[in-house]
C-alpha positions as CSV (number, residue, x, y, z in Angstrom):
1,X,252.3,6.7,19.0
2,X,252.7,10.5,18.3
3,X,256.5,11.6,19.9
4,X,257.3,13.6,22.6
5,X,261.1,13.5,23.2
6,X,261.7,16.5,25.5
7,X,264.9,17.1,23.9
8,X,263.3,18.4,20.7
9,X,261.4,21.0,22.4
10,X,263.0,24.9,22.8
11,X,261.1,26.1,25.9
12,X,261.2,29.2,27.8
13,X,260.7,28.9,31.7
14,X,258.1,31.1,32.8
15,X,256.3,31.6,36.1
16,X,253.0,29.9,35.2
17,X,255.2,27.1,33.8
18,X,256.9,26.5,30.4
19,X,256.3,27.7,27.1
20,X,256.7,26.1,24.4
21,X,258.8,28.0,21.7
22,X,260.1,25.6,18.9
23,X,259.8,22.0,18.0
24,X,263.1,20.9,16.2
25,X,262.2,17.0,15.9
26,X,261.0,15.1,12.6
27,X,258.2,13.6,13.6
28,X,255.0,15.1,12.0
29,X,252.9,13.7,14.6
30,X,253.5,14.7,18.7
31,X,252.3,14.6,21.7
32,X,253.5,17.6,23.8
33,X,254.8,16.7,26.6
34,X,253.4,17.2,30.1
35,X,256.8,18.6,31.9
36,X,260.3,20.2,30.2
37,X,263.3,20.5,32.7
38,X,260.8,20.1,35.7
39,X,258.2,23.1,34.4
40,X,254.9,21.8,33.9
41,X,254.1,22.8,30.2
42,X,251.4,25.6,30.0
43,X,251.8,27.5,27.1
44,X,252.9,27.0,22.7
45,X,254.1,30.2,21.2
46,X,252.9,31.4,17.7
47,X,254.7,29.1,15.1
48,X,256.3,26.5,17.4
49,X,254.6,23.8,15.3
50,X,254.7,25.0,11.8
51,X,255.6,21.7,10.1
52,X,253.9,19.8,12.5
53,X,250.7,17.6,11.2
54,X,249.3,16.2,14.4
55,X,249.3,17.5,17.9
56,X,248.0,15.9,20.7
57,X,247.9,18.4,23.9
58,X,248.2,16.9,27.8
59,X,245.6,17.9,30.4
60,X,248.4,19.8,32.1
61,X,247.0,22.6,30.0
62,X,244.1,25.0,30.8
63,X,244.0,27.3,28.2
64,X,245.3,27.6,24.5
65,X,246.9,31.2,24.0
66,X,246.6,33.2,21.4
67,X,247.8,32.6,18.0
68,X,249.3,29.3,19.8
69,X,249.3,27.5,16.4
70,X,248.9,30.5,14.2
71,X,250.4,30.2,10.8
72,X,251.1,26.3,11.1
73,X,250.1,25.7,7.3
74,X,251.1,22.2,7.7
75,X,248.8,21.0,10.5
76,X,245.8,19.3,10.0
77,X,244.6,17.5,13.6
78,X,244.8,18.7,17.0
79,X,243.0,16.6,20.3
80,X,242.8,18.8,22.9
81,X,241.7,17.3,26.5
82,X,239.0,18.2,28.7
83,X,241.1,20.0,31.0
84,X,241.1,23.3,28.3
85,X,238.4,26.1,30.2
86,X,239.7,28.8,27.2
87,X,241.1,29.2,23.9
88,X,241.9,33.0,23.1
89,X,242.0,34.6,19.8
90,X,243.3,33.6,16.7
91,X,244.8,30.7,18.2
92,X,244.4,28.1,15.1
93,X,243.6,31.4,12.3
94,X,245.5,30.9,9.3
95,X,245.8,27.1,9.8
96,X,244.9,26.3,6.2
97,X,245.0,22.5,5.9
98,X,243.5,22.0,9.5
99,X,240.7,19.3,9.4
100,X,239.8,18.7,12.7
101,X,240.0,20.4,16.3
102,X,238.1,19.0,19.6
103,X,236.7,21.7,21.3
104,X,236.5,20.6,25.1
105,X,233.0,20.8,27.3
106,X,233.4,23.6,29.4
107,X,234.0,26.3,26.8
108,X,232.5,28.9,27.5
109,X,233.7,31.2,24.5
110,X,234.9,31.1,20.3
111,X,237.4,33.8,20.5
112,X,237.4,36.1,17.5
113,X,239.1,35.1,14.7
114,X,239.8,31.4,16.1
115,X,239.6,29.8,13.5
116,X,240.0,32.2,10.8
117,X,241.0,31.2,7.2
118,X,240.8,27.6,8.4
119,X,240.4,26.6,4.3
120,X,240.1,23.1,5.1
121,X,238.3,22.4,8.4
122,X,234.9,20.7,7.4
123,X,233.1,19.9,10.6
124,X,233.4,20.7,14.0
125,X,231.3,20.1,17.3
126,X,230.4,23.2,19.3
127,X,229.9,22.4,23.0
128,X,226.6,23.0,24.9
129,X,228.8,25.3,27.4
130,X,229.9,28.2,24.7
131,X,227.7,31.1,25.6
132,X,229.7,33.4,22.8
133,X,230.9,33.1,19.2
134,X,233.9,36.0,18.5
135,X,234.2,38.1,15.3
136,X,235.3,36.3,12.5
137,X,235.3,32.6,14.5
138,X,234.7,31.0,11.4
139,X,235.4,33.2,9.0
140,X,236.6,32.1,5.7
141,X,236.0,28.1,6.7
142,X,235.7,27.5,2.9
143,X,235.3,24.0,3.6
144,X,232.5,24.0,6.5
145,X,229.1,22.3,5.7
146,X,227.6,22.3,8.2
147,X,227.4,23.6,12.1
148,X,224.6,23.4,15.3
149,X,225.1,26.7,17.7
150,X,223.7,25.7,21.0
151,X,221.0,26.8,22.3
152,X,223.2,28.0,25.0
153,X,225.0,30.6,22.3
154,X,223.1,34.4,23.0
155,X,226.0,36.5,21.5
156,X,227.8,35.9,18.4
157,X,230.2,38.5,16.8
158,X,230.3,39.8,13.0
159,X,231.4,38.6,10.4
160,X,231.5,35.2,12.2
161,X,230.4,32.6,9.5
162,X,231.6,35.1,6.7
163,X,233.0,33.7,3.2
164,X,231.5,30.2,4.5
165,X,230.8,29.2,1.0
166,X,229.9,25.3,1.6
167,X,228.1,26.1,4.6
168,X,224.2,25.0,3.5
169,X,222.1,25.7,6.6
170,X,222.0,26.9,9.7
171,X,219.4,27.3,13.0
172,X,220.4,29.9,15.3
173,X,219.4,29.1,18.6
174,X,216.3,30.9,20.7
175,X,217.8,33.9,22.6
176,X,219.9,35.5,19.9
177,X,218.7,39.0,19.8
178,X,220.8,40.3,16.7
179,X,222.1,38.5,13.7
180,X,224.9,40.7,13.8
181,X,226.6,42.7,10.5
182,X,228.4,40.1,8.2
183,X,227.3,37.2,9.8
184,X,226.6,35.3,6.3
185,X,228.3,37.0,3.5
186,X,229.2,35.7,1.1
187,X,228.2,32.0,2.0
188,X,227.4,31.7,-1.2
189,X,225.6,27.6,-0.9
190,X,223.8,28.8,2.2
191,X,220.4,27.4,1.3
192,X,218.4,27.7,4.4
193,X,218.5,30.0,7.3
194,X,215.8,29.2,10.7
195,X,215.6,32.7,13.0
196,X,213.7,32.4,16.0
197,X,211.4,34.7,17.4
198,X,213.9,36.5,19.8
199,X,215.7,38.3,16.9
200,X,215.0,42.1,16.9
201,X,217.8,43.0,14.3
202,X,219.4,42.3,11.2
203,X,222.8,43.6,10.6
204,X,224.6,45.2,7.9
205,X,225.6,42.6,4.7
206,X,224.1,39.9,7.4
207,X,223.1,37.7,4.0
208,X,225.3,39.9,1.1
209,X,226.1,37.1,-1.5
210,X,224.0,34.3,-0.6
211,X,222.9,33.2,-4.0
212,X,221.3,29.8,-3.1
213,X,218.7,31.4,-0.1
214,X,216.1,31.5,-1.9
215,X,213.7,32.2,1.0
216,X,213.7,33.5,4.7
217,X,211.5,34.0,7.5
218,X,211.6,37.3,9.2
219,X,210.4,37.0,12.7
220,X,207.3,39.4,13.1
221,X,209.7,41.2,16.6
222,X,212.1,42.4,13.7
223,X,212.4,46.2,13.9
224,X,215.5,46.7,12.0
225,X,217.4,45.2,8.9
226,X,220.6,46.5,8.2
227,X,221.3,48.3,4.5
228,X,222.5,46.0,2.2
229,X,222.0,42.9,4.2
230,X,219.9,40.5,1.5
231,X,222.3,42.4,-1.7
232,X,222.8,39.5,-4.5
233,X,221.2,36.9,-2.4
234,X,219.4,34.6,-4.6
235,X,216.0,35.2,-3.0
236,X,212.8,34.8,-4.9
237,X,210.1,36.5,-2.2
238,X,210.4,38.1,1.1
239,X,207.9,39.5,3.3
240,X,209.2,42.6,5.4
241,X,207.7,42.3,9.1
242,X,205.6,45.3,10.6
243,X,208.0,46.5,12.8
244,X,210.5,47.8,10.5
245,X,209.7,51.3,9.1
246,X,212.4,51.7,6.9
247,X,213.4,50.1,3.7
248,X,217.9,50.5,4.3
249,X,220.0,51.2,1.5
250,X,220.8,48.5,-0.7
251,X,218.6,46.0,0.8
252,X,217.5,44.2,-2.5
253,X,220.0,45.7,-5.0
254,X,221.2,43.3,-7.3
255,X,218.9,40.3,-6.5
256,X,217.9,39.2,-9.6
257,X,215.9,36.6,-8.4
258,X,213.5,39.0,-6.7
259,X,209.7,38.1,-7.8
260,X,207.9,39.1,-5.0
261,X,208.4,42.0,-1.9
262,X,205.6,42.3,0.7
263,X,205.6,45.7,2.5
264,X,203.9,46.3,5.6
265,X,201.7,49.5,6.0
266,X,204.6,50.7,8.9
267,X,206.8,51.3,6.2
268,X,208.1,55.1,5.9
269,X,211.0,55.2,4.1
270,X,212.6,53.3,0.8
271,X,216.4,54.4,0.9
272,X,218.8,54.5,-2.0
273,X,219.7,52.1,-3.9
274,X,217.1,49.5,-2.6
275,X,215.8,47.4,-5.3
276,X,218.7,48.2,-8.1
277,X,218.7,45.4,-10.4
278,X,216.0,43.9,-9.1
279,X,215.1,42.5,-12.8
280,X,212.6,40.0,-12.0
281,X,210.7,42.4,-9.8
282,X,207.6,42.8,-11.8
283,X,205.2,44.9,-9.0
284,X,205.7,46.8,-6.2
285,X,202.9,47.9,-4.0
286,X,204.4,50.4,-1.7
287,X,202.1,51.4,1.5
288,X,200.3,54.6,1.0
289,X,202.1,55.9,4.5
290,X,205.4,55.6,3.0
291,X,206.5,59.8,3.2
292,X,209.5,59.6,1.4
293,X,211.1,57.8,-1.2
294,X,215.0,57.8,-2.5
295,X,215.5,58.9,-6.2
296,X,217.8,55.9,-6.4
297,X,215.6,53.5,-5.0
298,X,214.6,52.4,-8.3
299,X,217.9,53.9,-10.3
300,X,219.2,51.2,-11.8
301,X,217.8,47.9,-13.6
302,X,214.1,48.6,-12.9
303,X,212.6,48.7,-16.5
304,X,210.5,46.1,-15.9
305,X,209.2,47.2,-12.6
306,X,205.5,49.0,-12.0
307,X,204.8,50.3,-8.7
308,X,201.6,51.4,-7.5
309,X,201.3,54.0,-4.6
310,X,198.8,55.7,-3.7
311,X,196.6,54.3,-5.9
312,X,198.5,55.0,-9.2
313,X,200.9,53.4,-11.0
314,X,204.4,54.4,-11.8
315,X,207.8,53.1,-13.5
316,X,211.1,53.4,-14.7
317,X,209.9,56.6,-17.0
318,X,208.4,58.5,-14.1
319,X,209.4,57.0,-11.2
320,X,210.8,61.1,-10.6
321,X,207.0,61.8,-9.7
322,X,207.4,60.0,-6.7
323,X,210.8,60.2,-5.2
324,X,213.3,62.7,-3.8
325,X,216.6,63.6,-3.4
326,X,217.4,63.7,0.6
């Protein structure tokens, strides 16, 4: 049974109730304890549990503050009860042999960066009541394989599966309207990603450093993809939707995988930098309504590209025939 002598609790006595400042026992597992010197505990301040392995939290709380267990590099389970309506930001970041955290029905938000640099957390259960995933929730969760976002998730924050690198596959839910900047990078075993229709954007670096995605479905109601968002991904064909007229900076450069690019006849602009050391890339047919084209689209690593526009073809020793400086 976890401990929860009240004398080895520091406590300050607040309004609300008391906060938990220090834990000066032993044990490495507790239970906090529901009352200190009459006060209903309400609150943990950053570091209180440092050494602490196991923390078990009464339903006398509503809410875990921020940065409540912050920094505890020792902790590795936490059981929070039903009673918890909010946990605010950064309150387990930094946690970095943290396995496992409940995370109570009736959520209704990931804060940002709650879970931040969480190195060893490998699994966790995301409640059908979260309507919002913060910036960075999950970022650098080196250990996280997997993870289901609820269909009832219709906002999630950048950067907020970033430097995932075990995470294999996700589905994000119907109603997502913008896989927002960062959102993958660098999840470098990310194999498969599912996008439902209801995505109209792709952000910045969304899927920088993805080298096992071979493949991805672009919904036909994308209008925009961010620059660099598929740079060093390990995909092998793509085919860009009709509603996106330009072709961002960066959006292929350095995937060396690249056999195959559809463009749709929309297209109007290849940017800078867009299919660099793309050295599998054998053909490019670029739409004959494309009006301008970036004298580093094709700068670097393209010796063994042809591209045909217009009806002629073109490569790396006059590919200057055909694009501008702007």
């Amino acid at each position: 049974m976890p401990s929860e002598d009240e004398f080895d609790f520091h406590y300050d006595a607040a309004i609300e109730g008391a906060v938990i400042t220090k834990y000066n026992g032993n044990e490495k597992e507790i239970r906090l304890p529901e009352k200190l010197g009459g006060d209903q505990v309400k609150g943990i301040s950053e570091g209180a549990f440092k050494y602490v392995k196991y923390v078990e939290v009464p339903d006398t709380f509503t809410v875990i503050q921020s940065c409540a267990f912050k920094n505890c590099e020792y902790l590795e389970r936490v059981v929070l009860p039903d009673s918890i309506i909010e946990i605010q930001e950064e309150a387990f970041s930094h946690c970095e042999k943290l396995e496992y955290v409940n995370i109570p029905e009736g959520i209704q938000s990931i804060s940002e960066e709650t879970f931040y640099y969480c190195r060893s957390l490998d699994g966790i259960v995301i409640p059908d009541s979260v309507t919002s995933i913060g910036e960075k929730a999950f970022c650098e969760c080196e250990a996280l394989t997997e993870i289901r976002i609820p269909e009832s998730v219709i906002d999630i924050g950048e950067d907020a599966f970033a430097w995932c690198y075990k995470l294999k596959s996700v589905v994000i839910p119907m109603g997502i309207e913008k896989i927002p900047d960062d959102m993958f990078s660098q999840c470098k075993e990310l194999e498969e990603v599912l996008i439902p229709d209801t995505v109209t954007t792709i952000g910045n670096h969304a899927f920088n450093g993805c080298n096992m995605m071979e493949s991805i479905q672009i919904p036909e109601g994308v209008t925009q993809i961010g620059y660099y968002a598929f740079e060093h991904s390990g995909l092998k064909s793509i085919i860009i939707p009709s509603g996106v007229t330009v072709i961002d900076e960066g959006l292929f450069k350095g995937c060396d995988m690249l056999e195959e690019v559809i463009l749709h006849d929309n297209i109007k602009e290849i940017s800078e930098y867009s299919f660099n050391d793309c050295t599998k890339l054998r053909e490019l047919d670029i739409p004959d309504g494309v009006e301008r084209i970036s004298s580093l689209a094709f700068a670097f690593g393209c010796e063994g590209l042809t591209v045909t526009y217009k009806g002629k073809k073109y490569n790396y020793t006059n590919f200057d025939e055909i694009t501008s400086r702007w």
